[in-house]
N, C-alpha and C positions, 0 to 999 in steps of 0.2 A: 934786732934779736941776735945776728950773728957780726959781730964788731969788725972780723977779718972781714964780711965781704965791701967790693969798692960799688957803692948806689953810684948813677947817673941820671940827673933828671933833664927829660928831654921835652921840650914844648912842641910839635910838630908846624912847620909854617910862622912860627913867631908866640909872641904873648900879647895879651889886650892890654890896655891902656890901666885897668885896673891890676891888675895881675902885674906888672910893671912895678906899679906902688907898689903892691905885696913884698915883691922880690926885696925893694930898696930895703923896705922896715926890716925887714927876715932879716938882712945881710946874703943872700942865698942866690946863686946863678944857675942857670938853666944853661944845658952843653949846646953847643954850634954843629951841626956838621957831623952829629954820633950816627953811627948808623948801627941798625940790630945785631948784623953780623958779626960786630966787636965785643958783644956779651954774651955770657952764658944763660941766661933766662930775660923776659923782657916781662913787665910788670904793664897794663892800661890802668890810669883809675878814673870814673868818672865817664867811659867810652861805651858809648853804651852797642857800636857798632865799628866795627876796624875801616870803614869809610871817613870817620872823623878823624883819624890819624893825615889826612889830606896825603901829604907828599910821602911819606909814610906808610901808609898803610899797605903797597905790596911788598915792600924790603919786608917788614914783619912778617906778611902775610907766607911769601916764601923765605923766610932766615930758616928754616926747623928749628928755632929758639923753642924752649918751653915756654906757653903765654900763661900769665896769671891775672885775669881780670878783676878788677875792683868794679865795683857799681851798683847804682840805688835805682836804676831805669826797671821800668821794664824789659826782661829778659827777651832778645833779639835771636831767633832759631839759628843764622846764623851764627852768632858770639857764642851760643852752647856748643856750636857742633866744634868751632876754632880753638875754643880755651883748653887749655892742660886742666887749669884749675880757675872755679868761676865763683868769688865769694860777693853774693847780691844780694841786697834788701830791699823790695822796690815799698817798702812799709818807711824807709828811712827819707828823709827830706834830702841829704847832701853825704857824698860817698865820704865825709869825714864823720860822719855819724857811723859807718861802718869798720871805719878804720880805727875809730874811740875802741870799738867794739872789739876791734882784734885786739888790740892794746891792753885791755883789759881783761882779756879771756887768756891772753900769755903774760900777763902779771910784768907788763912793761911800764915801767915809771913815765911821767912827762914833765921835760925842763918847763921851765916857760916859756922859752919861744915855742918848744912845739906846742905848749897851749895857748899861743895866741894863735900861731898858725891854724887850729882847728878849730878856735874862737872864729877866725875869719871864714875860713871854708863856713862853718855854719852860719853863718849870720847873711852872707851874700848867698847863700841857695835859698834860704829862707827869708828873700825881700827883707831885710834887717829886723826878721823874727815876726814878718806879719802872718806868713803860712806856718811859724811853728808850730811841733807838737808836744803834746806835752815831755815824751821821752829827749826832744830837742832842744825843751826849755833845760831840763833834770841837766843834760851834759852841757848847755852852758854855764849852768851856774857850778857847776864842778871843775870849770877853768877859770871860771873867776876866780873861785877859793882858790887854786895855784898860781893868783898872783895877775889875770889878766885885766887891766882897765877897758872895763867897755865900751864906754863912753871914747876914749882916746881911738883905741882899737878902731869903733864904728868910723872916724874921720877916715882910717884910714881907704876905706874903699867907698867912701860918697865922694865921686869925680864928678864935679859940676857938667852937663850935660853942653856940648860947644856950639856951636850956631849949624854945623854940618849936619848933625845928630837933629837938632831942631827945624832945620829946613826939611829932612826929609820925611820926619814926623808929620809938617804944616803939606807938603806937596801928597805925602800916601791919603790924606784925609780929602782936598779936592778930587783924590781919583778914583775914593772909597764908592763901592759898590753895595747892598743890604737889600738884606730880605728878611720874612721871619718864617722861622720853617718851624712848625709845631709850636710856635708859641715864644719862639728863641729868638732873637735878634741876629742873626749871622752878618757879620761884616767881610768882606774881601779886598784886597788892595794888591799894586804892587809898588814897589821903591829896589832904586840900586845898592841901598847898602842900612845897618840898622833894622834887619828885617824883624830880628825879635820886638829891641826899642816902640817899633811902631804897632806892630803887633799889640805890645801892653799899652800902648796910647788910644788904642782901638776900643781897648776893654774899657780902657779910662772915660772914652764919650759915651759910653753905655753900651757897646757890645755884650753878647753874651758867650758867642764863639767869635776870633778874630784868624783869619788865613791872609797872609801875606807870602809876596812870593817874588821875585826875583830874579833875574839871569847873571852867572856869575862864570864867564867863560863858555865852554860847552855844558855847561852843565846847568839849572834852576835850583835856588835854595831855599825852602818854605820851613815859615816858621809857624806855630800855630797858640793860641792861648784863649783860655777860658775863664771862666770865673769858678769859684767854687760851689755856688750853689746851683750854675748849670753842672758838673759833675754827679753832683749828690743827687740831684732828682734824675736826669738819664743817665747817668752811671757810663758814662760815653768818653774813652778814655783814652787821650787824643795821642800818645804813646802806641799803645796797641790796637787802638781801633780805627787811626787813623793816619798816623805819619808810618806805620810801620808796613801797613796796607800800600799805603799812595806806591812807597819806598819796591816793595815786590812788583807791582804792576805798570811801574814807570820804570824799570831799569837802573835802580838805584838804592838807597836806604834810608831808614828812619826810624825813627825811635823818641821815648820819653818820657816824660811822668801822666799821670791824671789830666793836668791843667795848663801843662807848658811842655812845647814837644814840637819837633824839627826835620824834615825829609832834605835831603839834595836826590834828585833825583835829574832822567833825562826828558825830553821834548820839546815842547811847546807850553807857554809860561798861562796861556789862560786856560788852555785845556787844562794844566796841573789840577790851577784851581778849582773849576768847574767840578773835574774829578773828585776836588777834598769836599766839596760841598755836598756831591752828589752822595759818596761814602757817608755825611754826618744823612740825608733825607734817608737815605737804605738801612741806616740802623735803627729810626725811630720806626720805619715801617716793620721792619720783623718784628721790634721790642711791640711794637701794636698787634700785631698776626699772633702772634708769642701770647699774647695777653686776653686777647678774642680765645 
């Protein structure tokens, strides 16, 4: 919007394996070594709590930079109280859905690379269009008219999954844990690394809720996921009902969507869990009391 000013994109602690690919396609680098203090406002997108900035997050926290947060999470009391300016949609799938939106509301054009670039954001938040919605279909197909192959595009972030990623997949499932609580399958696990990955492979052997969980330094990092039509019938929203919960009462944070959602928090790694379970049995109990 403003040509003079100088953007710096900064990844906190590195980029993923897929995000990598992105970069190469883009032609686009992410800065080494920036720190807040060197700019005049800092921008999150996609953060749905200033603990996911890792190494990061108290440089920002005290730069007195103005912050502008981007994001499609559930709104973190936190993130409301810290931002200058907070533009969120938690109705939108991927915080490029949000940014089409700004783009559009200031009557900003897009090359093509930025519309593959948001091609991509949206295709990878939305498991390559299986949770789309229909307003997420509408602005894909408005970057395709600008020129994006999708087909091509999609190769670029299916990164064959390595034998690392798959062992610890094969090891969370002999340590898997289940119950059914109300009727739900609850699965629990923990693994060193891949906690999302196994998480959705949790869901894949028929989970209904999946909690995994992890120690990663001083700290535990739990990821959580759902299906969608446990969602739609308890309406149990593992964002705010439950990573953001864990997140306050563990000494840490969390945050998320509906169906997929993630805490680091502090203690002890089965108590975590116990705890995430215990939070999804205490919500079907009120929503019953509630209902009596």
């Amino acid at each position: 919007m403003n040509k003079r000013l100088k953007v710096t994109a900064v990844s906190p602690d590195g980029v993923s394996k897929v995000s990598a690919r992105v970069l190469r396609r883009l032609g686009f680098e992410v800065a080494e070594g920036a720190q807040p203090s060197d700019f005049d406002a800092i921008f999150t997108v996609d953060t749905n709590t200033l603990q996911q900035l890792g190494s990061l997050q108290h440089p920002v926290e005290n730069s007195g930079k103005p912050l502008i947060m981007i994001d499609h999470h559930a709104i973190h009391p936190e993130t409301s109280a810290r931002a200058d300016v907070l533009v969120s949609n938690e109705n939108a799938t991927s915080a490029c859905e949000v940014v089409l939106e700004l783009c559009k509301a200031a009557k900003l054009g897009l090359t093509k690379k930025d519309a593959l670039a948001a091609f991509l954001g949206l295709a990878y938040e939305t498991g390559h269009f299986a949770i789309a919605t229909t307003r997420s279909l509408r602005l894909a197909c408005r970057l395709l008219e600008l020129g994006v192959d999708g087909t091509e595009a999609l190769k670029i972030i299916r990164v064959p999954m390595d034998n690392s990623e798959r062992i610890a997949r094969l090891k969370s499932a002999c340590r898997m844990k289940w119950e059914s609580i109300g009727g739900w399958l609850v699965a629990s696990t923990t693994v060193g690394s891949f906690h999302a990955s196994v998480a959705r492979s949790l869901i894949g052997l028929g989970a209904h809720l999946a909690i995994v969980g992890g120690e990663k330094g001083d700290r535990l990092t739990l990821s959580f996921r759902s299906t969608s039509e446990f969602y739609t019938d308890t309406k149990f929203h593992l964002g705010r009902d439950l990573a953001t919960i864990l997140g306050e009462t563990m000494s840490g944070a969390g945050g998320g969507h509906s169906t997929a959602a993630g805490a680091t928090v502090q203690g002890e790694l089965h108590a975590a869990i116990k705890k995430s379970v215990e939070l999804f049995r205490a919500y079907l109990d009120r929503d019953k009391t509630s209902a009596e």
